[in-house]
VOBABA-686564 format. One record per residue (C-alpha): residue number from 1; residue in one letter; x, y, z. Coordinates in pm, 1 decimal, decimal comma, always signed. Last residue first. Layout:
@fike = NUM; lokol = a; east = X; north = Y; up = Z
...
This chain:
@fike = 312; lokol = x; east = -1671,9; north = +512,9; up = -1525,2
@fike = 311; lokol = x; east = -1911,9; north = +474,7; up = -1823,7
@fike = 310; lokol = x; east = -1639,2; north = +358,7; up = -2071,9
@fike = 309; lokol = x; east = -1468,8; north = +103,0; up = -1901,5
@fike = 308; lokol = x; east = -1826,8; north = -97,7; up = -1776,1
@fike = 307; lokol = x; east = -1862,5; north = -365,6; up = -2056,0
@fike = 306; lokol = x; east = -1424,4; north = -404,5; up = -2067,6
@fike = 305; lokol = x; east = -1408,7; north = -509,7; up = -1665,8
@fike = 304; lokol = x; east = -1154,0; north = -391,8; up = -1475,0
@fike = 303; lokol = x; east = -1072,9; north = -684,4; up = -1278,7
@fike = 302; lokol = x; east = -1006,0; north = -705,1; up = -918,2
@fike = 301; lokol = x; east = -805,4; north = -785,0; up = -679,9
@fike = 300; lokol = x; east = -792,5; north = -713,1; up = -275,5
@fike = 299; lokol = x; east = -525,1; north = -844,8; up = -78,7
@fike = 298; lokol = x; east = -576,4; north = -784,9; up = +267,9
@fike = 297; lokol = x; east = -475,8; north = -705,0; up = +641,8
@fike = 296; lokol = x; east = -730,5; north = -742,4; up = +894,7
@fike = 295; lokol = x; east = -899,2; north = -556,0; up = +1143,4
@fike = 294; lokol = x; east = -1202,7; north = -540,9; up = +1363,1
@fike = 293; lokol = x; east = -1327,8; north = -868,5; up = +1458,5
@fike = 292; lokol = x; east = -975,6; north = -959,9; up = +1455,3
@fike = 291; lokol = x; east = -781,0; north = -683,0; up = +1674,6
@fike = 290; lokol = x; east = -452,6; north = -870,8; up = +1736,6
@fike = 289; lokol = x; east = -379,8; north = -666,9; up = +1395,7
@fike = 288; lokol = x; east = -419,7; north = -321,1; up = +1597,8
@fike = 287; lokol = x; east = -129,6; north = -415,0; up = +1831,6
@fike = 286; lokol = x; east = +124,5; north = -504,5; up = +1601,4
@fike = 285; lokol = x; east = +47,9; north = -145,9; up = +1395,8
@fike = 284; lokol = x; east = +53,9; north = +54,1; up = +1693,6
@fike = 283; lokol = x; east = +404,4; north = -26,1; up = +1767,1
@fike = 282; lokol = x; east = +487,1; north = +90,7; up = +1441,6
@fike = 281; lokol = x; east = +326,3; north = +367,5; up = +1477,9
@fike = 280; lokol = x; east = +474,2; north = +521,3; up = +1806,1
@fike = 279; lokol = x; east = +798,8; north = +500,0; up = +1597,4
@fike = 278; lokol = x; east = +630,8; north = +688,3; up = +1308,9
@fike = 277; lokol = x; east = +435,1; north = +959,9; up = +1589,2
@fike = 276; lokol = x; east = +869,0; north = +1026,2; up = +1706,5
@fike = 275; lokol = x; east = +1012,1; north = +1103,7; up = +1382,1
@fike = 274; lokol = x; east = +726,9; north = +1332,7; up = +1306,2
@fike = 273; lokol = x; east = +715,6; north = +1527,0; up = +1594,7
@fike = 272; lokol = x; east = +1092,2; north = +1551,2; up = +1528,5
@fike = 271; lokol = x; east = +1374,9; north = +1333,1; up = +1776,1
@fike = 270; lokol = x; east = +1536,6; north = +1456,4; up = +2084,4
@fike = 269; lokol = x; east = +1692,6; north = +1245,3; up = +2352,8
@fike = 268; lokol = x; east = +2048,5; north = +1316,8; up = +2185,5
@fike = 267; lokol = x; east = +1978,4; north = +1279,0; up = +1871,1
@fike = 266; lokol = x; east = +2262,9; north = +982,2; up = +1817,7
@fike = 265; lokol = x; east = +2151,1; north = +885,2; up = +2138,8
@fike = 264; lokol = x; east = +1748,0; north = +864,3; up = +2076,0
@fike = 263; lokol = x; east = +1785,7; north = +722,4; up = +1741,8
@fike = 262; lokol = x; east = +1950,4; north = +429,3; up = +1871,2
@fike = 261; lokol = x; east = +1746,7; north = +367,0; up = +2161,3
@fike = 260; lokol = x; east = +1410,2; north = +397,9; up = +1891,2
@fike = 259; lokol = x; east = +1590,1; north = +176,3; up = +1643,5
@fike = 258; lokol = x; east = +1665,0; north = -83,6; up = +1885,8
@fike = 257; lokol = x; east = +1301,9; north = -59,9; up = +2006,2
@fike = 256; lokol = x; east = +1157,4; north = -77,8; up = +1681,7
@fike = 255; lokol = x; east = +1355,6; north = -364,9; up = +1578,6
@fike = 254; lokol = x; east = +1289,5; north = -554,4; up = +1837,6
@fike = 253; lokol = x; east = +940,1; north = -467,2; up = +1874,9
@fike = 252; lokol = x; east = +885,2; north = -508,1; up = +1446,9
@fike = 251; lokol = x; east = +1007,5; north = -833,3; up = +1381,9
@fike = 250; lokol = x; east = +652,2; north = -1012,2; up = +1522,0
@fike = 249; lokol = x; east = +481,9; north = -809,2; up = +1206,9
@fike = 248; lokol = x; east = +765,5; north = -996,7; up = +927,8
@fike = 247; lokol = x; east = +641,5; north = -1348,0; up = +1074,6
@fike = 246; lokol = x; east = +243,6; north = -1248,0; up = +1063,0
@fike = 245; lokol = x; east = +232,0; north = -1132,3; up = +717,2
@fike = 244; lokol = x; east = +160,1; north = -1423,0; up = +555,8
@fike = 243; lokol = x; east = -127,2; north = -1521,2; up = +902,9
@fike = 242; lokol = x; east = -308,9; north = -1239,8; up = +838,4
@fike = 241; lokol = x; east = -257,9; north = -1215,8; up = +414,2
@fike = 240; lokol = x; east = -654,4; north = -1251,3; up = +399,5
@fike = 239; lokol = x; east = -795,1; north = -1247,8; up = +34,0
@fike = 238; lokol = x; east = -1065,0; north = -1058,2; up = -124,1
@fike = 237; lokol = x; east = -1187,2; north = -1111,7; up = -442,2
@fike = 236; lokol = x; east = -1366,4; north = -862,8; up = -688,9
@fike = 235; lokol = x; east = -1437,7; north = -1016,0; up = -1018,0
@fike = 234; lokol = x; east = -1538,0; north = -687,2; up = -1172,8
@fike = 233; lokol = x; east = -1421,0; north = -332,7; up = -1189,8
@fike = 232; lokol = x; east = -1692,8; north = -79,6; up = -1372,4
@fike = 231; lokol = x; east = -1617,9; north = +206,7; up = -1056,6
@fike = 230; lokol = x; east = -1936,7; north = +106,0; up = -890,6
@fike = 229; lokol = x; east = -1772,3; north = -226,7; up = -860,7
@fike = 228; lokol = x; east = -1461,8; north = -82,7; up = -665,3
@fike = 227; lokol = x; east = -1679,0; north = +99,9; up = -456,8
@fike = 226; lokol = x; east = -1848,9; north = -210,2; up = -311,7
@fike = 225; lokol = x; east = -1517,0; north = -391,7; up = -264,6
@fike = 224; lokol = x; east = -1389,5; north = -75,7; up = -77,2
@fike = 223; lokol = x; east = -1742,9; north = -48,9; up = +131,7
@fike = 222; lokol = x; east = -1661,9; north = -437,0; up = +212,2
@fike = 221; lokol = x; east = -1321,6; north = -368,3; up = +336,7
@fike = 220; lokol = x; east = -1374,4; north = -25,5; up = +530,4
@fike = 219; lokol = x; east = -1057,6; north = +126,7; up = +394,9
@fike = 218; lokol = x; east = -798,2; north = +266,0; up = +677,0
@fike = 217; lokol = x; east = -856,1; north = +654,7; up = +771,6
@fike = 216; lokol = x; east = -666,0; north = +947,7; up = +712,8
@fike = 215; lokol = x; east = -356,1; north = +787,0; up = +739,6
@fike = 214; lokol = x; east = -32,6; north = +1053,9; up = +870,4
@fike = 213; lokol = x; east = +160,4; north = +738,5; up = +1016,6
@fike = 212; lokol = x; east = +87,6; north = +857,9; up = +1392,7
@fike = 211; lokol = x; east = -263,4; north = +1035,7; up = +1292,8
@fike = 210; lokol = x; east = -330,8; north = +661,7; up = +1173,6
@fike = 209; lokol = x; east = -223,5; north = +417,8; up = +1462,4
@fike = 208; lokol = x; east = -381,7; north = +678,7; up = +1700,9
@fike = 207; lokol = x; east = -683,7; north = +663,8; up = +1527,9
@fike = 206; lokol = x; east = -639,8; north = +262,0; up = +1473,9
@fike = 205; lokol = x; east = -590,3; north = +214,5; up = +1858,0
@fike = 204; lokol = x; east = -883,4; north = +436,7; up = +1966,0
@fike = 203; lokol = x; east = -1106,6; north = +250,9; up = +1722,3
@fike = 202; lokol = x; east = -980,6; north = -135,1; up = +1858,2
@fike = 201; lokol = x; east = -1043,8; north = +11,5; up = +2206,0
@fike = 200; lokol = x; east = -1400,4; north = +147,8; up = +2159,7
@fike = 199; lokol = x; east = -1499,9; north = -127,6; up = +1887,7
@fike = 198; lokol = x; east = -1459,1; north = -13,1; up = +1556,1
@fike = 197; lokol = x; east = -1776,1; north = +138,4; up = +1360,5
@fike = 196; lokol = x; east = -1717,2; north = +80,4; up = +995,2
@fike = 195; lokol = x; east = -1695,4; north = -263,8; up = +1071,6
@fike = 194; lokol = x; east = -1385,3; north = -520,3; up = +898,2
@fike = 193; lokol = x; east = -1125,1; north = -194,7; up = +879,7
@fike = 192; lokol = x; east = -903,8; north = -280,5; up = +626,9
@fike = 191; lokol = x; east = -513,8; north = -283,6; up = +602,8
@fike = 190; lokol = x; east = -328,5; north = -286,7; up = +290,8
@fike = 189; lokol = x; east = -265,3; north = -518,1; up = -43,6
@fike = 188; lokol = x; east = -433,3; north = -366,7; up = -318,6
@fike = 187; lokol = x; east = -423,0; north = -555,6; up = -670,3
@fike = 186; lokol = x; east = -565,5; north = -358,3; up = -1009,2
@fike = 185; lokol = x; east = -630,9; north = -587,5; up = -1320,7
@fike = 184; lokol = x; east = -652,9; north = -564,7; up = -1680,1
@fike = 183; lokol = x; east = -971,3; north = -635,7; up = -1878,4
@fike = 182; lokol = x; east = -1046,6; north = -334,6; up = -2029,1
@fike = 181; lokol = x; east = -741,2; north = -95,6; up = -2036,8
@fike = 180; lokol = x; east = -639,1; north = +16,9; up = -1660,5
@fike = 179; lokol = x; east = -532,5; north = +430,9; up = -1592,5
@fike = 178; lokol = x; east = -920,1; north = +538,8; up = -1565,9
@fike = 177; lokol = x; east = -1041,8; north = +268,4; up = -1310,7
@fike = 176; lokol = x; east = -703,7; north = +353,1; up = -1132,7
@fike = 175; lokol = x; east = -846,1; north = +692,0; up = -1072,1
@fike = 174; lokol = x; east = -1167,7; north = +612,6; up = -959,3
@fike = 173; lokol = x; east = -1024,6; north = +379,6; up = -715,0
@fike = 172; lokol = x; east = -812,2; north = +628,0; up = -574,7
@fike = 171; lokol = x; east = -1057,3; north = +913,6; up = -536,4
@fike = 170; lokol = x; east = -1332,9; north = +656,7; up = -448,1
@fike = 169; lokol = x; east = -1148,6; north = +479,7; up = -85,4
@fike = 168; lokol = x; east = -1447,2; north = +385,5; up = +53,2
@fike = 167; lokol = x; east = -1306,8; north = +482,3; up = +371,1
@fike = 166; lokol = x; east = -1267,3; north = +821,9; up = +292,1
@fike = 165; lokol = x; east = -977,9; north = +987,6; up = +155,9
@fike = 164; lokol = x; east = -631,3; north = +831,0; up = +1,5
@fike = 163; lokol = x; east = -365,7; north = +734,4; up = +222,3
@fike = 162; lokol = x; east = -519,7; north = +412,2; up = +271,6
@fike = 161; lokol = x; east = -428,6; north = +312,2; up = -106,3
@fike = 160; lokol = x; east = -33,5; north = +313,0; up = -1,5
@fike = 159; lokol = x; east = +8,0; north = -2,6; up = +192,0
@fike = 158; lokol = x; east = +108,7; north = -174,2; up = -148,2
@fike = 157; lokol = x; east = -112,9; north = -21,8; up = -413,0
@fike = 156; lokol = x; east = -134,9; north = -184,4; up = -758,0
@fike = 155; lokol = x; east = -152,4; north = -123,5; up = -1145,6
@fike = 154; lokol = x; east = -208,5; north = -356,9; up = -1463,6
@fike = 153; lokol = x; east = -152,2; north = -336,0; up = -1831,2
@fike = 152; lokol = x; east = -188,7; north = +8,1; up = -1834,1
@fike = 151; lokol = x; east = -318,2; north = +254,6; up = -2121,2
@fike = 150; lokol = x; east = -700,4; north = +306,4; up = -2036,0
@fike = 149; lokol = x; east = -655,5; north = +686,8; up = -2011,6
@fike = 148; lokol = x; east = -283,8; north = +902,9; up = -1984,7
@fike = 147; lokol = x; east = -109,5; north = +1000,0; up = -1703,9
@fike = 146; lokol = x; east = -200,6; north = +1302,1; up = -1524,9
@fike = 145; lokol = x; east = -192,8; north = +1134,4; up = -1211,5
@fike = 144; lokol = x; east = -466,1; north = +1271,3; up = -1021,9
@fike = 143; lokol = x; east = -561,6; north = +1054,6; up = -709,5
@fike = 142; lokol = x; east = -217,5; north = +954,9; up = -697,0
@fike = 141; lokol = x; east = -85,4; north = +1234,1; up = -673,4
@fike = 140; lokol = x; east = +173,1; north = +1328,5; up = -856,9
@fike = 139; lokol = x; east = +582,4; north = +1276,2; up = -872,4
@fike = 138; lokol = x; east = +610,2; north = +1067,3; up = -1159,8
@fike = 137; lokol = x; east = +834,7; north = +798,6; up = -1158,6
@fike = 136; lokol = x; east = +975,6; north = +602,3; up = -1456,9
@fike = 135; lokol = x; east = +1085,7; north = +267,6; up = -1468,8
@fike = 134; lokol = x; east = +1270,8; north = +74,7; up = -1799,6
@fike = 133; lokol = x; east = +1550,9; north = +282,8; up = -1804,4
@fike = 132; lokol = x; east = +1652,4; north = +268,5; up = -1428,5
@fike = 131; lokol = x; east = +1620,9; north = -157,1; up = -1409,5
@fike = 130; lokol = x; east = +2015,1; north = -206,9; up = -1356,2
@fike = 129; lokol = x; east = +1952,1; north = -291,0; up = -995,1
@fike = 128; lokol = x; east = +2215,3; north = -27,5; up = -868,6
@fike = 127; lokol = x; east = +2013,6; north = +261,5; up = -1130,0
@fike = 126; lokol = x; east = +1710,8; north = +179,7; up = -958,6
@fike = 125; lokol = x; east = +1821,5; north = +196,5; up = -641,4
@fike = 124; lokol = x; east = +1935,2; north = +553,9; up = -704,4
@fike = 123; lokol = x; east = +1602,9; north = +654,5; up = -904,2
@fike = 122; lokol = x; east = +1382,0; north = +526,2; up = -618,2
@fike = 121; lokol = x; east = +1550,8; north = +714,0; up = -325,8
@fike = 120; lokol = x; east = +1540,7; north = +1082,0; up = -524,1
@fike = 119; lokol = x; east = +1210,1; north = +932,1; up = -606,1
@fike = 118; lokol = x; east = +1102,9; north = +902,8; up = -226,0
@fike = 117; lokol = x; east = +1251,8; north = +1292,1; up = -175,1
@fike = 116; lokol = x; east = +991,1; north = +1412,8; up = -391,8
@fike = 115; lokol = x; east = +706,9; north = +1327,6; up = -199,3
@fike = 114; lokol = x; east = +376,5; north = +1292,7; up = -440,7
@fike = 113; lokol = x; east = +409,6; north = +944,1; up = -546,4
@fike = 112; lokol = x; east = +392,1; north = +781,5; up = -880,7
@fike = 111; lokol = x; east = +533,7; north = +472,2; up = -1018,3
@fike = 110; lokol = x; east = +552,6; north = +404,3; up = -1369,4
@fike = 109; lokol = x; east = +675,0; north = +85,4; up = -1450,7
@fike = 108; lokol = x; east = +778,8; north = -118,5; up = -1805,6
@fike = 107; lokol = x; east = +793,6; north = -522,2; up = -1782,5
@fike = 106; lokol = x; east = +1007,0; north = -706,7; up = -2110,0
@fike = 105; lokol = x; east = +1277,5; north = -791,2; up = -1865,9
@fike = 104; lokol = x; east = +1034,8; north = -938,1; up = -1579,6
@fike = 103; lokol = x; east = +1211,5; north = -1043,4; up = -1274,3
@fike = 102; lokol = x; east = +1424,3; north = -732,1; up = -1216,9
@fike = 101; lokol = x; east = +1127,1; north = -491,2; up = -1356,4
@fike = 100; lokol = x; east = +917,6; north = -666,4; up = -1095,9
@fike = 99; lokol = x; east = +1155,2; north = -614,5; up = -793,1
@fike = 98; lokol = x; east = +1182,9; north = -249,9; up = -921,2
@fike = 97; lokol = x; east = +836,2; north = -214,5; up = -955,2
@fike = 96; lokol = x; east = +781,4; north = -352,3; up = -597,7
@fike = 95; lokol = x; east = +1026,6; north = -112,5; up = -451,1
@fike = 94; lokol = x; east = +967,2; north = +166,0; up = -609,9
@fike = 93; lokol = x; east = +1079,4; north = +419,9; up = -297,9
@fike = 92; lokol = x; east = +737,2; north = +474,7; up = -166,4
@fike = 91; lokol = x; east = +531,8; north = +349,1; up = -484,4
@fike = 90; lokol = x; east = +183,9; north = +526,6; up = -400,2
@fike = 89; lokol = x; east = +15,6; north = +408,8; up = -721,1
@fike = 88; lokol = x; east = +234,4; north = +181,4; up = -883,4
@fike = 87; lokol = x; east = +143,2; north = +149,2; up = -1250,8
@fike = 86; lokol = x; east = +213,8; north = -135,2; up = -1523,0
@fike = 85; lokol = x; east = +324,0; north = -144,3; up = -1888,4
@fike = 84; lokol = x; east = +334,5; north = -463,6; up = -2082,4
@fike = 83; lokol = x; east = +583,4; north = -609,6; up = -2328,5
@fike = 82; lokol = x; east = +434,1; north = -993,4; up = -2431,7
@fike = 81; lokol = x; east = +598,8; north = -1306,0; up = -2288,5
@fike = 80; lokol = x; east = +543,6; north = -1262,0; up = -1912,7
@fike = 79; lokol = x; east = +180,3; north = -1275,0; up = -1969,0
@fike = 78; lokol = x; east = +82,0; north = -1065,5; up = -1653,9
@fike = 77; lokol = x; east = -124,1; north = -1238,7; up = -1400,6
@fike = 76; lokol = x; east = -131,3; north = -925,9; up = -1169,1
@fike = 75; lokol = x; east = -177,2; north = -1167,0; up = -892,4
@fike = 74; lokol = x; east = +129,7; north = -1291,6; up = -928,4
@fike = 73; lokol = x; east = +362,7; north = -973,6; up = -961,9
@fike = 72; lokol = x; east = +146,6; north = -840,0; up = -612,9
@fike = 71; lokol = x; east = +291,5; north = -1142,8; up = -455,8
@fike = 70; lokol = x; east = +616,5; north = -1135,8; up = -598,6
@fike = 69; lokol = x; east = +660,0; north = -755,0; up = -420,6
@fike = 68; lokol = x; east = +550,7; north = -934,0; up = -119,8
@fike = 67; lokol = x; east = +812,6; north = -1188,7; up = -195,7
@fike = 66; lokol = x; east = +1040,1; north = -889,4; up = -183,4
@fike = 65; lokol = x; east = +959,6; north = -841,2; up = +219,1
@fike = 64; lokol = x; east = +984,6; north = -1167,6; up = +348,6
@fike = 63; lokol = x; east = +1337,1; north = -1205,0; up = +168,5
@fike = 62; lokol = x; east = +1409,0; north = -856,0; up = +327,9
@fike = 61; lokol = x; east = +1296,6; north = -982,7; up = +687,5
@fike = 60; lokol = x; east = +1507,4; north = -1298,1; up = +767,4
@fike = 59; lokol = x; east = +1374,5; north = -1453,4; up = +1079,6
@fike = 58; lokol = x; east = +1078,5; north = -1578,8; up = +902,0
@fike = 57; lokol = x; east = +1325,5; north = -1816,5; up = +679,0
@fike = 56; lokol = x; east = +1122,4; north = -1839,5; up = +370,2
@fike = 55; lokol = x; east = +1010,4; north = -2180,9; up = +216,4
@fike = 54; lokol = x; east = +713,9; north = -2221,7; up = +419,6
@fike = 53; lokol = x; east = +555,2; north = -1939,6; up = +261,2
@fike = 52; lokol = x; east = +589,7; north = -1555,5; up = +422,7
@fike = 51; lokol = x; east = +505,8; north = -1237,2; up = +238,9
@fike = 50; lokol = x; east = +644,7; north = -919,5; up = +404,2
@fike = 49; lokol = x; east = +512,0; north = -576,7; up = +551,2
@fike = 48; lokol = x; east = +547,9; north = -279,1; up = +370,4
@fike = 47; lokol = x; east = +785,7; north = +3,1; up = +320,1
@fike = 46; lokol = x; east = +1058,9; north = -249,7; up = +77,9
@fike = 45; lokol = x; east = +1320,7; north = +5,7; up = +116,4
@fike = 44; lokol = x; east = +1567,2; north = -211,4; up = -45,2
@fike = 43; lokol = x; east = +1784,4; north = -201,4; up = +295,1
@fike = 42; lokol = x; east = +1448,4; north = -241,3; up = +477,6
@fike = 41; lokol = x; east = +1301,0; north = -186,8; up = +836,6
@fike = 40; lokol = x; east = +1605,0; north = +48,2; up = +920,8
@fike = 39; lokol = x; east = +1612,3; north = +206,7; up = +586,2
@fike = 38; lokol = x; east = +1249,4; north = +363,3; up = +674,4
@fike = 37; lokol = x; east = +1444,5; north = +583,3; up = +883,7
@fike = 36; lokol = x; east = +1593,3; north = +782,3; up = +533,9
@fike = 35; lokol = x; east = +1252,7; north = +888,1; up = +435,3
@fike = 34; lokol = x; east = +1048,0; north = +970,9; up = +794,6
@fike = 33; lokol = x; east = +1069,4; north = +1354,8; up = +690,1
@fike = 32; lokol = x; east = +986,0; north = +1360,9; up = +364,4
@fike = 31; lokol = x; east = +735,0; north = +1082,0; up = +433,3
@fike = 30; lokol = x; east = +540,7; north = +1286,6; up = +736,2
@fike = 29; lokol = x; east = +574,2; north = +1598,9; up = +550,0
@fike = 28; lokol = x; east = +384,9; north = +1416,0; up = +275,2
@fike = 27; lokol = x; east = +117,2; north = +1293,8; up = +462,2
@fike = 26; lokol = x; east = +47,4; north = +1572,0; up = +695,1
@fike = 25; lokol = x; east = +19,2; north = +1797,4; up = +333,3
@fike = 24; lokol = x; east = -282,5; north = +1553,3; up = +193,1
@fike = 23; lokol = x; east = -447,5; north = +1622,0; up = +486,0
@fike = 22; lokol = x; east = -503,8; north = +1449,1; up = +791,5
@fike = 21; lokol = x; east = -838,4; north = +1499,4; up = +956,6
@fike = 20; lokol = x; east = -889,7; north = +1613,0; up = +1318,6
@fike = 19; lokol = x; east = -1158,3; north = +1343,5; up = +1451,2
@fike = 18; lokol = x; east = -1499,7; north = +1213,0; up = +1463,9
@fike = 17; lokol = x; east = -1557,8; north = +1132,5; up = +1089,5
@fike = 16; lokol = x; east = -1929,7; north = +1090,3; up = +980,4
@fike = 15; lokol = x; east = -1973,9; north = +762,1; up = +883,5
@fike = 14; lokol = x; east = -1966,6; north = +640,3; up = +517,6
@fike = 13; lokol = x; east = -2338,0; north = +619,1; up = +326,3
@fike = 12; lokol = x; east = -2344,6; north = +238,1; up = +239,9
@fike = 11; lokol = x; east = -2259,4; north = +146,0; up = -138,1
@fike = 10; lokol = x; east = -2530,0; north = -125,7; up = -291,4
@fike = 9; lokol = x; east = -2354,1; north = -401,3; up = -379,9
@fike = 8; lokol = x; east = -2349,1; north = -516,9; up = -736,5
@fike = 7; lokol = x; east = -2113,8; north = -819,1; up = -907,8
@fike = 6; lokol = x; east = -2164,0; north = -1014,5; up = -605,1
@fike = 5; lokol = x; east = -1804,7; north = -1075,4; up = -404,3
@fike = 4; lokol = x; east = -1563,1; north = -1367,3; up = -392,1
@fike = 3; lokol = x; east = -1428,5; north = -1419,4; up = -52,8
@fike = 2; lokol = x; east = -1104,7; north = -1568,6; up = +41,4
@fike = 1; lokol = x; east = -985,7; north = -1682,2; up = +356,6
């Protein structure tokens, strides 16, 4: 599926939220804490799902999992002849700029996340890939980087953008509109709701899918699109990865299970609040994408467009 949008839409007043938010502060104890079990779903610590093509073995995960990080190198369109600089905006462990920086020997990363443990991971990885001098991570927020105006080549969120607030998502876009130069693009692959108001069992499954994995809300997907034209980006396209990511999803009960038994022992039946709301998560997650008139899991691209840079 893919969907090209109207340069305009007119942004619909978000709903009212019905529950306890999560803060900025549930978020990051929730990755601090979760780090080292996120090892378990990928040696690389790839914390997303994967990209399948008929070439890929679906029973191996990691391979599903880097061509994800491919993906988002793709759709950046980079000209991998000229030096550019890029920006991961909730990196996890850098994963997909370290995949990138592998690939792409004249590519320069900043990735920035706000848990300080995750670039402990990052800069260790880095250093084993032989990529440590041409990425640099920032621990920020997102929303407020600190880094400077219209420098990057390109920038992207991979499962990260629904950490930020609302379900428009305009802290986060706002921000990347700053970071991009005229004409470079911005690629979010995540989860969207498809109606801001979920049906009763599809809602109930995505609350308890987000206070699990500390989410204040997914992204609406056409409020998102909206928002990222009110923010000067153009050529907004939407893509459905359902059926790509589909093959890494169905790995998750067995390996959630074993994980779960696993953890159990070596903690002796007891595991952290935390600990225990990210295994209930990733259950969650396979059950909320059998959801389709209410869920789906997207690319989103889009073009920040060189008439509209200086009025954002």
């Amino acid at each position: 599926m893919s969907d090209t949008l109207p340069q305009r839409i007119a942004l619909p007043a978000p709903a009212a939220p019905s529950h306890a938010p999560v803060t900025p502060s549930d978020t990051q104890d929730y990755f601090t804490e979760v780090a080292d079990d996120y090892r378990a779903w990928s040696p690389g610590y790839n914390m997303h799902f994967g990209f399948w093509r008929a070439s890929l073995n679906p029973l191996r995960r990691e391979g599903m999992l880097v061509e994800m990080n491919r993906a988002v190198g793709r759709a950046l369109q980079l000209d991998a002849a000229r030096p550019a600089c890029v920006v991961d905006l909730g990196c996890g462990a850098g994963a997909t700029a370290r995949t990138l920086a592998m690939e792409h020997p004249k590519l320069y990363a900043v990735t920035v996340t706000n848990v300080a443990v995750q670039n402990t991971i990052a800069a260790r990885l880095d250093a084993g890939a032989g990529v440590a001098d041409r990425v640099a991570h920032v621990e920020a927020d997102y929303t407020r980087t600190g880094l400077p105006t219209a420098q990057a080549d390109g920038a992207w969120a991979v499962e990260s953008a629904c950490y930020a607030s609302g379900a428009t998502k305009a802290d986060f876009v706002a921000e990347a509109a700053r970071l991009l130069k005229p004409g470079a693009r911005l690629v979010v692959i995540d989860g969207f709701l498809l109606r801001r108001q979920p049906g009763r069992i599809a809602g109930w499954l995505h609350r308890l899918w987000a206070d699990s994995w500390a989410v204040p809300t997914l992204a609406t997907r056409d409020d998102f699109a909206a928002t990222l034209q009110s923010h000067g980006f153009a050529q907004v396209e939407v893509k459905s990865l359902r059926w790509r990511v589909a093959p890494s999803a169905l790995h998750i009960p067995v390996l959630a299970t074993r994980f779960t038994l696993a953890e159990l022992w070596k903690a002796r039946g007891r595991l952290s609040p935390w600990r225990r709301k990210h295994i209930v998560a990733s259950y969650c997650a396979l059950a909320l994408g059998l959801f389709w008139r209410d869920f789906d899991y997207c690319m989103v691209t889009a073009v920040r467009d060189a008439s509209e840079a200086g009025r954002a």
